[in-house]
C-alpha positions as CSV (number, residue, x, y, z in Angstrom):
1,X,-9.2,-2.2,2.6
2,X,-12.6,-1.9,1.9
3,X,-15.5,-0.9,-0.7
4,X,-18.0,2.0,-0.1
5,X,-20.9,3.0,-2.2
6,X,-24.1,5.2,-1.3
7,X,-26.8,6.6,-3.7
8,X,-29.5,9.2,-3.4
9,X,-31.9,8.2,-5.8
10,X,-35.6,8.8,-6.8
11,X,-36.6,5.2,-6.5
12,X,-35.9,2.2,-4.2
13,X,-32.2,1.5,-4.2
14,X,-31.5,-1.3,-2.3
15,X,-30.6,-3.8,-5.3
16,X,-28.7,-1.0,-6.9
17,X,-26.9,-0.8,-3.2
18,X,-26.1,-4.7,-4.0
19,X,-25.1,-4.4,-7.5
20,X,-22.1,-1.8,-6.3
21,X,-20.9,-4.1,-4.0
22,X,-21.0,-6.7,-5.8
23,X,-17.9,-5.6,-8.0
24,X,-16.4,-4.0,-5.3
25,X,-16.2,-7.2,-3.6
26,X,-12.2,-7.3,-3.9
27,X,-11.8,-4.7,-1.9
28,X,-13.5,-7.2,0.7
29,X,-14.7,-10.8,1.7
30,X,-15.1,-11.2,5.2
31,X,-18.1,-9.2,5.4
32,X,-20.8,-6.7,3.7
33,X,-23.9,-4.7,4.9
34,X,-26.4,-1.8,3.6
35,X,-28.2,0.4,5.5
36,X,-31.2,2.5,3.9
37,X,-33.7,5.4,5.0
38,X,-37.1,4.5,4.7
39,X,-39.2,7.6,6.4
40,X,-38.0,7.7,9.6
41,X,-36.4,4.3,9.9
42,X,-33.5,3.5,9.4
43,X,-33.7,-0.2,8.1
44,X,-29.7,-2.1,8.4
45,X,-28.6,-5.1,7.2
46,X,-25.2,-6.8,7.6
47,X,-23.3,-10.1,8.3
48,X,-20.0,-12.1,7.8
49,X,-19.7,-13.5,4.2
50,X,-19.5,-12.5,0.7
51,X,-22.3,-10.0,-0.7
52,X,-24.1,-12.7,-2.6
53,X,-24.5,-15.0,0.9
54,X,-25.5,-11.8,3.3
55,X,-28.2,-10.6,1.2
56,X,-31.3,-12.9,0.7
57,X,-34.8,-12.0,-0.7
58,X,-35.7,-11.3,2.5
59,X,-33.4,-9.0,4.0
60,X,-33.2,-7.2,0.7
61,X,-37.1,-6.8,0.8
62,X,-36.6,-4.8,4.2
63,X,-34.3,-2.5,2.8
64,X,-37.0,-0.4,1.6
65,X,-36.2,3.6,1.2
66,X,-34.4,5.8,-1.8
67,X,-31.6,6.5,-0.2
68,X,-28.6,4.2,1.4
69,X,-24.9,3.3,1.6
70,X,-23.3,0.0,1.7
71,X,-20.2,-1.4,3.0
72,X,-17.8,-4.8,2.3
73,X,-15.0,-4.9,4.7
74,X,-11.8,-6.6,4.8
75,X,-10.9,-5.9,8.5
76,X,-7.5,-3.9,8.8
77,X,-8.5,-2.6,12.3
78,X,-9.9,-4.4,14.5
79,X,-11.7,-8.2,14.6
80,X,-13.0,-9.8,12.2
81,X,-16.0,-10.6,14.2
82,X,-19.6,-10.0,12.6
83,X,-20.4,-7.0,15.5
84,X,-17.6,-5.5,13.1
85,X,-19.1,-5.3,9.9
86,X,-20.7,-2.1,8.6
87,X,-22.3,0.6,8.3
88,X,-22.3,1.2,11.6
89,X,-25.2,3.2,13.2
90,X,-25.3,5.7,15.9
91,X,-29.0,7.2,17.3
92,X,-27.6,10.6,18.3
93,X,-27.5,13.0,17.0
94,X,-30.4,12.5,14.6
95,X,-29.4,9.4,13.7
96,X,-26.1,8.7,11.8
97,X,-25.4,5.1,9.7
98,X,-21.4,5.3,8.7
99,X,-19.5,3.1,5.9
100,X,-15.7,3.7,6.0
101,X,-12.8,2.7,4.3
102,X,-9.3,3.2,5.5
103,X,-7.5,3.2,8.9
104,X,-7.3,6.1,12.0
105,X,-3.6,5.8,13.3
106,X,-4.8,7.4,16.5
107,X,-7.7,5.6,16.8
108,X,-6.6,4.6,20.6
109,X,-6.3,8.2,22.1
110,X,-9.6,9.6,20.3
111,X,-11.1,6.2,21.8
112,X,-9.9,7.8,25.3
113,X,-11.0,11.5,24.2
114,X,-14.4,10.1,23.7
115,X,-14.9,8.5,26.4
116,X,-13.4,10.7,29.3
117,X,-14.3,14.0,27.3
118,X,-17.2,13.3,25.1
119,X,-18.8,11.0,27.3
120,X,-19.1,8.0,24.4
121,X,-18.6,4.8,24.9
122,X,-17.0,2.8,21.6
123,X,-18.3,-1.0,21.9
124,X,-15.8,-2.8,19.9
125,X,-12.2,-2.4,18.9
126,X,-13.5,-0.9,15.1
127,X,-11.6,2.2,14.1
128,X,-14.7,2.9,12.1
129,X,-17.0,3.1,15.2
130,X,-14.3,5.4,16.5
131,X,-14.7,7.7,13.4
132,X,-18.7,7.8,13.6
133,X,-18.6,8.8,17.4
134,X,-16.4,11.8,15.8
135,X,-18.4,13.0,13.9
136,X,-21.5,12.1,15.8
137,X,-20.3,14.5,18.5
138,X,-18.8,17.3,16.3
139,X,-22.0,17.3,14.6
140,X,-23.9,17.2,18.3
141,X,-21.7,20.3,19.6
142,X,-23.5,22.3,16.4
143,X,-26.5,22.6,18.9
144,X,-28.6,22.8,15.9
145,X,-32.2,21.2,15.4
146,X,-31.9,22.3,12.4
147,X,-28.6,21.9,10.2
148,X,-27.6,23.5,7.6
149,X,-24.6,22.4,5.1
150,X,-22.3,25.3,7.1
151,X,-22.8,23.3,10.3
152,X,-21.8,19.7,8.5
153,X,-18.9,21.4,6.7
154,X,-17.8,22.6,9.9
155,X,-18.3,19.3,11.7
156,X,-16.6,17.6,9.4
157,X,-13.6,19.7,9.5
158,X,-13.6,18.9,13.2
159,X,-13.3,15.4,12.5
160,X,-10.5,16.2,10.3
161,X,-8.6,17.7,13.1
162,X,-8.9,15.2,15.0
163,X,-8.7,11.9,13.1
164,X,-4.9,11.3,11.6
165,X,-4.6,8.1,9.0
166,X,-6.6,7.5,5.5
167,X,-9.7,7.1,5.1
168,X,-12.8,7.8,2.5
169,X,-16.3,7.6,4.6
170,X,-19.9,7.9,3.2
171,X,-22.3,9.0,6.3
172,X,-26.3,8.8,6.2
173,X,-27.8,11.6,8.2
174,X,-31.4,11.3,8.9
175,X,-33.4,13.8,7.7
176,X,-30.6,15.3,5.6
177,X,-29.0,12.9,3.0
178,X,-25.7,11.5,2.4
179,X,-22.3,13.3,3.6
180,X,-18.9,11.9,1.8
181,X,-15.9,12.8,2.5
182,X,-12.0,12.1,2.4
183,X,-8.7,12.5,4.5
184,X,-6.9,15.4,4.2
185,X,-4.2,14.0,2.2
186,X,-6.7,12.1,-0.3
187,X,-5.2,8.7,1.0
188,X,-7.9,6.0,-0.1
189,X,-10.2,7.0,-2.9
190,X,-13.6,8.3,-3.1
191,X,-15.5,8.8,-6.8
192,X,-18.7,11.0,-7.2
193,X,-21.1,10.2,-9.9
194,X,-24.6,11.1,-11.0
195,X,-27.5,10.2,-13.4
196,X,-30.6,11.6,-14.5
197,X,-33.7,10.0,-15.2
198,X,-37.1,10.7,-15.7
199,X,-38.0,12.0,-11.8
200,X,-35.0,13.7,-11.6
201,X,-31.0,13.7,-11.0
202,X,-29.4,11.2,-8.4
203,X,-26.4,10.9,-7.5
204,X,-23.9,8.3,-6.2
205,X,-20.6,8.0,-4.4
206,X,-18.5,5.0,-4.8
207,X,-14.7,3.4,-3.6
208,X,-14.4,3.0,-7.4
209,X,-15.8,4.3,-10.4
210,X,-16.8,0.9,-11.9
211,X,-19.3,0.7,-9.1
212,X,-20.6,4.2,-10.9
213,X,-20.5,2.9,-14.2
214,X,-22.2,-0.8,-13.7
215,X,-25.1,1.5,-12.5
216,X,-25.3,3.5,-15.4
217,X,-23.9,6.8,-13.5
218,X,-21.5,9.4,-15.1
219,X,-18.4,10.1,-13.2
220,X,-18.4,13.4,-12.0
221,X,-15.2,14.0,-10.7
222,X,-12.8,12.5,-7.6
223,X,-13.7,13.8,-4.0
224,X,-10.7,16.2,-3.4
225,X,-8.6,15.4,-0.4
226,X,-10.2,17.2,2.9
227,X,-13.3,17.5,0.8
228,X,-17.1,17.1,1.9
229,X,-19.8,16.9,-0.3
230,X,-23.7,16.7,1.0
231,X,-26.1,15.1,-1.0
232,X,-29.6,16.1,-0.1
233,X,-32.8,14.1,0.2
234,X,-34.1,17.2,-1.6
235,X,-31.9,16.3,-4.9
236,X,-29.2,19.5,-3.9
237,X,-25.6,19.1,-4.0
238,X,-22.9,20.9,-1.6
239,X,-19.6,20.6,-1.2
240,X,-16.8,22.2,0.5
241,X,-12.9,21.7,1.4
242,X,-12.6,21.1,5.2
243,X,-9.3,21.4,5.6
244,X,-6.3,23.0,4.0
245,X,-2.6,22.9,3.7
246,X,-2.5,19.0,3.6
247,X,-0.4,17.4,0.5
248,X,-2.5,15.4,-2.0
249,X,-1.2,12.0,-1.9
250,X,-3.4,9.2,-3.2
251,X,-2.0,5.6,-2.4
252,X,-0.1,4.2,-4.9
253,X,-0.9,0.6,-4.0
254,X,-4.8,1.3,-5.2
255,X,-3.2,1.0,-9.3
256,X,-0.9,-2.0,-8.4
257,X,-3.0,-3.9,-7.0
258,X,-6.4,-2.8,-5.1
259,X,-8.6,-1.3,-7.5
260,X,-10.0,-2.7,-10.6
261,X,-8.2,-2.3,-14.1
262,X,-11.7,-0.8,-15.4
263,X,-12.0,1.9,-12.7
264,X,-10.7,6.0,-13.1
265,X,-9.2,7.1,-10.0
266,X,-7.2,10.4,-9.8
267,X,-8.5,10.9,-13.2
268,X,-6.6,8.2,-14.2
269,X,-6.8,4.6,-15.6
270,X,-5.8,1.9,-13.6
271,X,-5.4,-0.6,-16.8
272,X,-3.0,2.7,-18.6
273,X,-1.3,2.7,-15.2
274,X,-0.5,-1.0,-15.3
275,X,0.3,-1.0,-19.3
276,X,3.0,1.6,-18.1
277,X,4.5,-0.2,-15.3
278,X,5.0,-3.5,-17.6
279,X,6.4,-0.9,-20.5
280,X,8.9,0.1,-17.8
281,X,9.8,-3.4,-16.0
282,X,10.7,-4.1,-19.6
283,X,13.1,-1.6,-20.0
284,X,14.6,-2.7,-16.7
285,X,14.5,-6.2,-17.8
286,X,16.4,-5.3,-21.6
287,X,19.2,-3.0,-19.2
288,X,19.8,-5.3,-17.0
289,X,19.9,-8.5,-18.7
290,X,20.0,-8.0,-22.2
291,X,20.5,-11.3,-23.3
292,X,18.0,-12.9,-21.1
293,X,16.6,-16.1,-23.3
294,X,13.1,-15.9,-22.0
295,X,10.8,-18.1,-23.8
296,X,7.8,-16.4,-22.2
297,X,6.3,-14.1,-20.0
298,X,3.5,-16.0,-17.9
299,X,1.5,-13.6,-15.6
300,X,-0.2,-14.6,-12.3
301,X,-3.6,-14.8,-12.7
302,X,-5.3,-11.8,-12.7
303,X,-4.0,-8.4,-11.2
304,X,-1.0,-9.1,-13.4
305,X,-2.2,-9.5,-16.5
306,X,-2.2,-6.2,-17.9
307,X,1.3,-5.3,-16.8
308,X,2.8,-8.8,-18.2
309,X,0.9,-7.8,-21.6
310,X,3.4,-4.9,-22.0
311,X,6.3,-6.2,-21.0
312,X,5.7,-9.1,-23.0
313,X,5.3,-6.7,-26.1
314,X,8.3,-4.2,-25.7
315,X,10.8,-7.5,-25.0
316,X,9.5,-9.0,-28.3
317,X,8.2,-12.7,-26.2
318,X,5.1,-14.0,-26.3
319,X,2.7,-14.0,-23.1
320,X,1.6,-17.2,-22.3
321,X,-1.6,-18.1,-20.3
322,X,0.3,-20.6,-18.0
323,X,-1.6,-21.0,-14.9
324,X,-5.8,-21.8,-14.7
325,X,-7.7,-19.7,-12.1
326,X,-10.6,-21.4,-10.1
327,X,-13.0,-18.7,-10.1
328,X,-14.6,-19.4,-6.9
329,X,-11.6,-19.0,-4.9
330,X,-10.7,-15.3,-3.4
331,X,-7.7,-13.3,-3.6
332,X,-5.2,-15.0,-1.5
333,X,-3.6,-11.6,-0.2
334,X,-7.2,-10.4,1.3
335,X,-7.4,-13.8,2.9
336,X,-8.0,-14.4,6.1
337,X,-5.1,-15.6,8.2
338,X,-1.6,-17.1,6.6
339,X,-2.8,-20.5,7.0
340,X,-5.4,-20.1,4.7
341,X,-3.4,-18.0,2.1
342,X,-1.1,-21.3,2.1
343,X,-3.6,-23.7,1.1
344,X,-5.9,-21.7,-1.2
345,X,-2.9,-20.6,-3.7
346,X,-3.1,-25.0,-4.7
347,X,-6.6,-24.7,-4.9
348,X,-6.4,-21.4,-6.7
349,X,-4.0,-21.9,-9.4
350,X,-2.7,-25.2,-11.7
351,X,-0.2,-24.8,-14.5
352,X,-0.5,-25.8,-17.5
353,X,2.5,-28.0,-18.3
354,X,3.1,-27.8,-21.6
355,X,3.9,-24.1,-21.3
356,X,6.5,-24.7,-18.9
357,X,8.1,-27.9,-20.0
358,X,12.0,-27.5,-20.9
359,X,11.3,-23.1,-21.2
360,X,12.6,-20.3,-19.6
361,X,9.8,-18.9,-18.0
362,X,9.4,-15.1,-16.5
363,X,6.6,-15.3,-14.4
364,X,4.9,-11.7,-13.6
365,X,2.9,-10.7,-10.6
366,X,1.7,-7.1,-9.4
367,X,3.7,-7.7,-6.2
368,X,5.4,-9.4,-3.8
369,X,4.0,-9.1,0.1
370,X,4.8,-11.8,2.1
371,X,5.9,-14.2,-0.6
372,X,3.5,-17.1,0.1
373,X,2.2,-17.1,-3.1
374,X,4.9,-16.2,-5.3
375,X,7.0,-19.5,-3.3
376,X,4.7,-21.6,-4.1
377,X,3.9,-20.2,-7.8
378,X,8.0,-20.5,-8.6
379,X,7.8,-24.5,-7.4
380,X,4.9,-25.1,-8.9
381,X,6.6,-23.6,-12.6
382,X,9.2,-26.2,-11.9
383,X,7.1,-29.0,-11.3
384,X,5.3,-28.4,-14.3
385,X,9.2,-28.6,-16.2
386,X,10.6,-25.1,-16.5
387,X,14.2,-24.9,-17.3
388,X,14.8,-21.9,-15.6
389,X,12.0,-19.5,-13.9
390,X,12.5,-15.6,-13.3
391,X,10.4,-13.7,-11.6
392,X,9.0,-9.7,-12.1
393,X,7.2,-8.1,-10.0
394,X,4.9,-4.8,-11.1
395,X,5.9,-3.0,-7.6
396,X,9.1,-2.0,-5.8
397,X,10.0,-4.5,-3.1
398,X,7.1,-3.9,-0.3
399,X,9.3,-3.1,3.0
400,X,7.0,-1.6,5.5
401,X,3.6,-1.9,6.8
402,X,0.5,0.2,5.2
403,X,-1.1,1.8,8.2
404,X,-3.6,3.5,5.8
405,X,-6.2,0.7,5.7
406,X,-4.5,-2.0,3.6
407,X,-3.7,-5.4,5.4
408,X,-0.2,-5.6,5.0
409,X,1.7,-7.8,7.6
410,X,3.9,-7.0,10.1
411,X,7.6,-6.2,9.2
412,X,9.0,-9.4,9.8
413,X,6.5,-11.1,7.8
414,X,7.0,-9.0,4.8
415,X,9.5,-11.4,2.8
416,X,11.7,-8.0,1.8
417,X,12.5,-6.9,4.8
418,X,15.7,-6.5,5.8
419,X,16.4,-8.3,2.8
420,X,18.2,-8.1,-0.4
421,X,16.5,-8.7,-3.7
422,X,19.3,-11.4,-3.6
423,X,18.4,-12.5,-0.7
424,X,14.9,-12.7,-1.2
425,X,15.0,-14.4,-4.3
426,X,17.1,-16.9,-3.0
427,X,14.2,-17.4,-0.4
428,X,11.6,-18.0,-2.7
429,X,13.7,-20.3,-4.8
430,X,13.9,-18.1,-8.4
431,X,16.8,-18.2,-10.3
432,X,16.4,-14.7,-10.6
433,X,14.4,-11.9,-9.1
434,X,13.5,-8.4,-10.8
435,X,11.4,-5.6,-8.5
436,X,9.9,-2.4,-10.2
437,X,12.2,0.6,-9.3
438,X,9.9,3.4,-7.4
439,X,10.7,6.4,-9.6
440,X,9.5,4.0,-12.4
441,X,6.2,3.3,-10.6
442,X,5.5,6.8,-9.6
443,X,5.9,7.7,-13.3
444,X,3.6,5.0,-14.7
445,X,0.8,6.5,-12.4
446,X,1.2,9.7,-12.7
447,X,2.0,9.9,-16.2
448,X,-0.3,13.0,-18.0
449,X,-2.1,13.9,-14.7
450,X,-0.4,17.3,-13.9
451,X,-2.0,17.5,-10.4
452,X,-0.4,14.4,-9.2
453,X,3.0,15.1,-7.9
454,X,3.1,12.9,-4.8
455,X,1.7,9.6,-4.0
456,X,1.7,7.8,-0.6
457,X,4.5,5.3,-1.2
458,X,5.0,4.1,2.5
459,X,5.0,0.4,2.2
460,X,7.8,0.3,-0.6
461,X,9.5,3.9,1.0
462,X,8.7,3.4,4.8
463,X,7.4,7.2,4.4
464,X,4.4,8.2,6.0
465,X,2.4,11.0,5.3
466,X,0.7,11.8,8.4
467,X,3.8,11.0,10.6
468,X,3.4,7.7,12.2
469,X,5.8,6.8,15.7
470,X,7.4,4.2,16.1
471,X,5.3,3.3,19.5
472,X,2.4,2.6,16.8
473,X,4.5,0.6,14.6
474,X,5.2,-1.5,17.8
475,X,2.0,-2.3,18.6
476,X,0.7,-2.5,14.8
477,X,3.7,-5.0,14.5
478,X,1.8,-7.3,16.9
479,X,-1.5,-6.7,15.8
480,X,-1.2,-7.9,12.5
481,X,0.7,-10.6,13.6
482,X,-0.7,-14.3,12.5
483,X,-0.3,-15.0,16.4
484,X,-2.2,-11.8,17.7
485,X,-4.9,-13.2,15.3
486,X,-5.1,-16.2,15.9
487,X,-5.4,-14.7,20.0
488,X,-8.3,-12.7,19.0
489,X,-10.4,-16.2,16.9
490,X,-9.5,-18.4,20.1
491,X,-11.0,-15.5,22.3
């Protein structure tokens, strides 16, 4: 999970580079970069941290040029070592800088294919690096000094056959301008925007269409799935579909939880979205236990909040503000390691007592992954002096691993597996457990958008789009094991 943004503009745009990523920074803390054109140069910045720490005066004075993408990563694939961050930059053909969001689930064979066949060598375990050597050789095989968009249309279309997974890249190409484009099932989102001023029309492309609006751009449209568009240095836009036959199915996951309440994605709101998914927990909630004496509905600070709102509303309790946020701590399911998820939730949260004392609280939260935070959030409700404390959660219980570039643990990490909703809220110590049903979240999304009719629901369904085996699993099992982790920091 990651943010992308690039701009093609008519003046410098470095600090407009940093002002993207800086509210996409919740798609990413461990590290940021941006890489601009500047004549002939391609000028790069990047390290570990948080976008305000990366980028001093300094190093945002040397991002001189009018065009340039930006990246802040969460690593999904990979280390999270700093020769990981992004964009990465390739010097052949022409010169290539990449950002990428997402995931490649057969990331190891094209790492073999390039190498053996293609005669590229891939210098860390980055799925991303993998991707740019892609398209750096199905660009190169054009034989072209001089491309045209047919010959990056058709590239791209060859790194669509032979890249599997999700992913939304945004690609400088010297001399040319910015190429954006998306999976062919439209997995992780990509928003195009543009705005005119007095030299002309620039344009912009963006993981979320916040990052669009904080820079005063008007949101065009969504990238389609298998969709390329060029941006020229020249001002010209040109876009094409690069590969057909492919079901358009956004992840679901981006409204629960990943993308910002005030962003459009699909052509749809992600606050509306989360307004309908606590409209329908409600009418769960009233069917299944009508007489269910809650004295409030307290949400987990912040993803939450919206949802809770509703729910609060059509059950006829009030919402209650029962937990403080510090601010200056991330989001505990983007942080790195389980050790540190357990400690920062203390340091992230503290009740407020007087909303808990001697009440039946429902506590809400957007979902329930490994149940670290929700355990400690239930124990903490009773320590301030709840009577009794249910739990809702926005989502359907989370099952499976996301191998579409969202950090989601290994199987036997997710608390749901291979469990009951009994069983698991037993385990985190609530006197009662309600989950989303998926029907119900489908439904909240997709609700007045006639072109969505699928989503990818795979950690909730364990259904994957592009066809995933079970050798992958395996190893992906490991990887994102708290063990295989802690392998790679000690190496």
């Amino acid at each position: 999970m990651c943010g992308i943004i690039g701009i093609v503009g008519k003046s410098e745009v470095a600090s407009a580079l940093y002002d993207g990523l800086t509210v996409l920074q919740h798609r990413g803390q461990d590290a940021a970069g941006i890489a601009t054109i500047d004549g002939s140069r391609l000028r790069l910045h990047k390290a570990r941290g948080l976008v305000r720490d990366v980028f001093q005066r300094d190093d945002m004075l040397k991002l001189r040029g009018r065009v340039g993408i930006g990246h802040c990563r969460y690593p999904t694939a990979g280390s999270e070592d700093v020769g990981e961050a992004q964009p990465f930059y390739v010097n052949s053909p022409y010169g290539i800088a990449l950002a990428h969001n997402g995931n490649l689930v057969n990331a190891d064979a094209i790492r073999e294919e390039l190498f053996d066949g293609d005669r590229r060598h891939i210098n860390t375990e980055s799925d991303s690096e993998v991707l740019l050597n892609v398209l750096a050789h199905e660009l190169q095989i054009q034989e072209r000094m001089a491309l045209t968009p047919d010959h990056i249309f058709k590239a791209v279309a060859g790194v669509h056959a032979r890249a599997r997974g999700g992913y939304a890249v945004i690609a400088l190409v010297l001399g040319y301008g910015i190429l954006a484009f998306r999976d062919p099932h439209g997995i992780r989102p990509l928003v195009l925007g543009e705005r005119d001023t007095a030299e002309g029309k620039e344009y912009a492309v963006a993981s979320e269409s916040v990052a669009l609006d904080i820079l005063g751009f008007k949101r065009l449209r969504d990238i389609e799935p298998g969709e390329a568009v060029l941006l020229g240095f020249d001002g010209t836009l040109s876009h094409r579909r690069c590969s057909e036959g492919h079901a358009h199915t956004p992840c679901i996951f981006e409204y629960v939880y990943l993308a910002r309440p005030d962003s459009m994605l699909e052509d749809v709101s992600v606050y509306k979205a989360r307004l309908r998914m606590g409209e329908r927990l409600a009418a769960k909630i009233a069917r299944l236990k009508p007489d269910h004496g809650i004295d409030a509905v307290i949400p987990i600070p912040d993803t939450a909040r919206t949802a809770a709102s509703s729910l609060a509303s059509d059950l006829g309790v009030p919402m209650r503000e029962g937990f403080v946020k510090n601010r200056y701590i991330g989001r505990t399911f983007i942080m790195p390691g389980q050790s540190e998820r357990v400690k920062s939730v203390r340091r992230k949260l503290n009740a407020i007592e007087l909303e808990f004392r001697g009440k039946t609280v429902l506590l809400v939260d957007d979902s329930i992954v490994r149940g670290t935070t929700s355990k400690q959030i239930i124990q903490m409700a009773r320590e301030a002096g709840a009577k009794k404390v249910y739990f809702a959660s926005a989502a359907p219980p989370v099952r499976y691993p996301n191998v579409y570039g969202i950090d989601m643990p290994a199987p036997a990490e997710l608390v749901a597996h291979n469990r009951s909703e009994d069983e698991v809220a037993e385990l985190l110590g609530a006197d009662w457990l309600v989950y989303q049903d998926l029907p119900d979240l489908v439904a909240s999304v997709a609700e007045g958008n006639e072109k969505l009719k699928q989503f990818d629901t795979s950690c909730f369904s364990g259904e994957y789009v592009t066809g995933v085996q079970n050798d992958y699993l395996r190893e992906l099992e490991f990887a994102r094991s708290d063990e295989a982790k802690n392998l790679r920091r000690a190496s």
